[in-house]
N, C-alpha and C positions, 0 to 999 in steps of 0.2 A: 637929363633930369636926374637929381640927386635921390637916392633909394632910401631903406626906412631907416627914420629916428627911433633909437627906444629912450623913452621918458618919464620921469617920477612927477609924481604931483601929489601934496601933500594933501587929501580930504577925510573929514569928518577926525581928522585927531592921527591918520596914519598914511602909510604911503600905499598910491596907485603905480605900477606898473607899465607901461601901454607901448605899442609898437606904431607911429604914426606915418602911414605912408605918402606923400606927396600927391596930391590932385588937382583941379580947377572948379568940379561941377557943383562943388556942395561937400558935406562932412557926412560920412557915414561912420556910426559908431558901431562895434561888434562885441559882442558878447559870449563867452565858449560854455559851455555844459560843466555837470557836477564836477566831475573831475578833473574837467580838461586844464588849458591856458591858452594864451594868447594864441600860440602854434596851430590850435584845434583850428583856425580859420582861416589857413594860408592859403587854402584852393582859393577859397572866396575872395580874398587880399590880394592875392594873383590876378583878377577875375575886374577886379575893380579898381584897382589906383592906377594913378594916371589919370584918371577920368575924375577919381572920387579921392578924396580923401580918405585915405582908409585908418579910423585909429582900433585898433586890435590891444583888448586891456586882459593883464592879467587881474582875474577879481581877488578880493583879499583872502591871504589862505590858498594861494598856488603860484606856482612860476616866481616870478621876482617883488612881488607886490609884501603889501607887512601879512601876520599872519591874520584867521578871520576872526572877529569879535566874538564877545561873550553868547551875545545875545544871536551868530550867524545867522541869516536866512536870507528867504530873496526879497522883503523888505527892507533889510541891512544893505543889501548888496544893490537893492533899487536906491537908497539913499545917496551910494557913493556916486552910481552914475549919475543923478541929477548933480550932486555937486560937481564932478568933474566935467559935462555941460555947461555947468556955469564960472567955472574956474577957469575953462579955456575961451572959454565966450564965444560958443560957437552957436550959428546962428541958423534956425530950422534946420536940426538936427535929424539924420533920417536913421535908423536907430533898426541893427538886425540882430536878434540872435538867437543861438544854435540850445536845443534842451534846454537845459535849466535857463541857460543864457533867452530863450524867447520868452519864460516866464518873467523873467525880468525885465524884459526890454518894452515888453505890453504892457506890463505894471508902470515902467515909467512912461511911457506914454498916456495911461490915465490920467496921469499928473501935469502934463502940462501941453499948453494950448498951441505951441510953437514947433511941437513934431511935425516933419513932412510927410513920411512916411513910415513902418514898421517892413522886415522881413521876417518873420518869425519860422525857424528853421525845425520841425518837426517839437512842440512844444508848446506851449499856455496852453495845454487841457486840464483834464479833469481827472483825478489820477485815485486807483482803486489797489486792489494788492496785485492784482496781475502787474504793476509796472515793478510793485515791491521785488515780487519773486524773480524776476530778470535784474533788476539792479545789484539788488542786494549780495548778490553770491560775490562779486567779483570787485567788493569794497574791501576785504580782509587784506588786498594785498598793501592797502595805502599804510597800514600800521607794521606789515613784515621788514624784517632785516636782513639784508643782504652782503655777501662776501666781499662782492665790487659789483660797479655798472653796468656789468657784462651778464652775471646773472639775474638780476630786474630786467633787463633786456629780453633776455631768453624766456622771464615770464610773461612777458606783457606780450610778448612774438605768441604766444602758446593762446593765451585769450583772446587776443585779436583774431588771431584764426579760430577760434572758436566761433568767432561776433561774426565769421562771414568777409573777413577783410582781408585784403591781397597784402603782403608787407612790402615795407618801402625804407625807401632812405629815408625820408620825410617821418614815417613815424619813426623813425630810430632817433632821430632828430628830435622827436615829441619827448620819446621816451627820458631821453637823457636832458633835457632839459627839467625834466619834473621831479628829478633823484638829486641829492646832494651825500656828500659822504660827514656821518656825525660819529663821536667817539669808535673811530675804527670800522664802522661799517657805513652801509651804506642803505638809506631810506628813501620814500616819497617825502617831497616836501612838505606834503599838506598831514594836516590831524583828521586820523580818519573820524573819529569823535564829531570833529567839525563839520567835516562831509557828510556825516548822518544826519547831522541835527539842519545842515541844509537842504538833505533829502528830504528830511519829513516836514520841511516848510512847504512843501509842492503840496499837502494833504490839507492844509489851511486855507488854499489858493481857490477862488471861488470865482471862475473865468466870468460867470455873468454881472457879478460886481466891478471887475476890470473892465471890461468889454464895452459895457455901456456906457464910458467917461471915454473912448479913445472916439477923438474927430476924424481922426485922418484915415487914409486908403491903407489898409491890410494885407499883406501879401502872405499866405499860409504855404507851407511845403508840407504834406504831409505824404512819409514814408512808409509804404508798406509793406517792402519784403522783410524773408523771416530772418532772424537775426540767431545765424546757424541751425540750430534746429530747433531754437524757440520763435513764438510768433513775432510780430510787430509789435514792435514799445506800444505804440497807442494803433489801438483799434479808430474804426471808422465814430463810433457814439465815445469817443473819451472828449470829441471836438463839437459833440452838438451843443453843449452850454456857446464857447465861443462862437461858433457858427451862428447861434441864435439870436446873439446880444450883441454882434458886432456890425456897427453903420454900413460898413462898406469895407468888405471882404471879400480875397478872390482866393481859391484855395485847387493848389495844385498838389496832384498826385501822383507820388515817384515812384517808382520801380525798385530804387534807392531801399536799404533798411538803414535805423536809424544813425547806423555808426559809418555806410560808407557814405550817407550824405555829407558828410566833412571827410572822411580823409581818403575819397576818389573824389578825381574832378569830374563831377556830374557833368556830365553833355548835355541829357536830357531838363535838368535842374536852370544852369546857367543862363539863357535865353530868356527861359520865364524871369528870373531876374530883372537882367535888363530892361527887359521889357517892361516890367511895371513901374522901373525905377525913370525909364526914360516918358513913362506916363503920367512923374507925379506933376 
C-alpha cells in the first residue's frame, strides 16, 4: 500500500495544505488546534489509515497552507473545509477534530446533511477566561525570533514540559516543521495576531446553536488531567451547552490532559475510537 500524499487544493481564493493517507472504509477528515498543523494528528493518522482515509489539513495560517484571512476564525476556517469536502468530492464525510479543530469540525457538521459521523477531540465548548488564562501565556512565543531552529526547539522542549508532555522525536518533528528562517532568523510560521483573533473566535461560539443542526452520531473525548500544574482546559460544565443540544452524543472521558491527547498515543482513547467509528 502506497503511504501519504501531501496536497494543495486551491479554496475560497487561496491554498489548502493536507496530508492524505490512503484507505478503503470511507474519508475521515482532521482537523488540528490553534496552534498546531497537520502533524498534531499523527497518532490518530497512524491509528486509522489503511482502514480510513485519512486527510490531515494544515488550516490557513500554519504549516504549508497560505497565510489566515482578514477576517480568521473558526467560521473562516469552517468555510474552507466545506469547500475542500466539496472540491474533493468526498462522499459522507466523517469529520474529527482536535481543540479548536472540534470547534470547527462540529460547526461544519451543522451545515451539512451528509456527515457520517463527528469525533470531536477535547473541544466545541463553551469557553470562559479560565481557558484564556492557560492559553494565553504560551502564544507570545509565535511572534518571538530566534537565532536558528535549534533554539525554538529548546523553547517549545521547555513548555511542553511544562503542559505535562514526555518529549519525542515526533514533536521535534512538529516543532520544526512550524518554524521557517525569514531575514536572517528564525520564526513560527503563523501571525500570532492571527492566532489571537482565532482564539477569541471560540468566545462567539454558542455550542447549543451548533449542536442542534448536527444529525449524525457524536463522539466527545473529553480530557481531564491537569496540564502541569494547571487544571484541565475544559472543566466537566464548559460541555453542558453541547451535552444538552446535541441528538446523539456519547462522551468519553480520558485520563489524557488536553495536550497529551494528541501527542501520546492514547491506549485508553484509541478503542473508543474505533469503536464508534465501526458503529457508524
Amino acid at each position: 500500500m502506497s503511504g501519504v500524499k501531501y496536497q494543495v487544493i486551491n479554496v475560497n481564493g487561496s491554498e489548502l495544505h493536507f496530508a492524505d493517507y490512503p484507505g478503503e472504509k470511507g474519508t475521515i477528515i482532521a482537523v488540528h488546534g490553534l496552534t498546531g498543523n497537520h502533524m498534531q494528528m499523527h497518532y490518530y493518522a497512524e491509528l486509522l489509515k489503511g482502514e480510513y482515509r485519512f486527510i490531515s489539513v494544515d488550516l490557513k495560517g500554519r504549516g504549508k497552507s497560505a497565510p489566515a484571512g482578514i477576517n480568521t476564525g473558526i467560521e473562516l476556517h469552517t468555510q474552507d473545509i466545506l469547500a475542500l469536502i466539496d472540491a474533493l468530492k468526498i462522499k459522507q464525510p466523517i469529520l474529527m477534530g482536535y481543540s479548536m479543530g472540534a470547534f470547527i469540525m462540529a460547526n461544519v457538521a451543522s451545515k451539512r446533511t451528509d456527515v457520517k459521523g463527528v469525533v470531536l477531540l477535547d473541544g466545541a465548548a463553551t469557553c470562559t477566561d479560565h481557558q484564556r488564562k492557560i492559553v494565553e501565556p504560551s502564544l507570545g512565543r509565535i511572534s518571538k525570533h530566534y537565532e536558528n531552529a535549534n533554539a525554538y526547539i529548546q523553547e517549545i522542549k521547555e513548555i511542553y514540559g511544562r503542559l505535562g508532555v514526555e518529549w519525542t522525536d515526533h514533536l521535534e518533528n512538529v516543532g520544526r516543521y512550524e518554524i521557517a528562517e525569514k531575514d536572517g532568523h528564525w520564526e513560527n510560521k503563523s501571525d500570532e495576531e492571527k492566532i489571537r483573533q482565532d482564539f477569541q473566535s471560540f468566545y462567539a461560539y454558542k455550542p447549543e446553536e451548533v449542536f442542534k443542526n448536527i444529525m449524525c452520531p457524536v463522539l466527545l473525548i473529553h480530557s481531564t488531567g491537569e496540564i502541569g500544574t494547571m487544571p484541565a482546559l475544559f472543566l466537566a460544565e464548559s460541555y453542558t451547552e453541547t451535552l444538552k443540544n446535541a441528538k446523539n452524543i456519547w462522551k468519553y472521558t480520558s485520563s489524557s490532559n488536553h495536550y497529551t491527547l494528541v501527542f501520546e498515543e492514547r491506549k485508553d482513547v484509541n478503542p473508543v475510537i474505533q469503536c464508534f467509528l465501526e458503529n457508524l
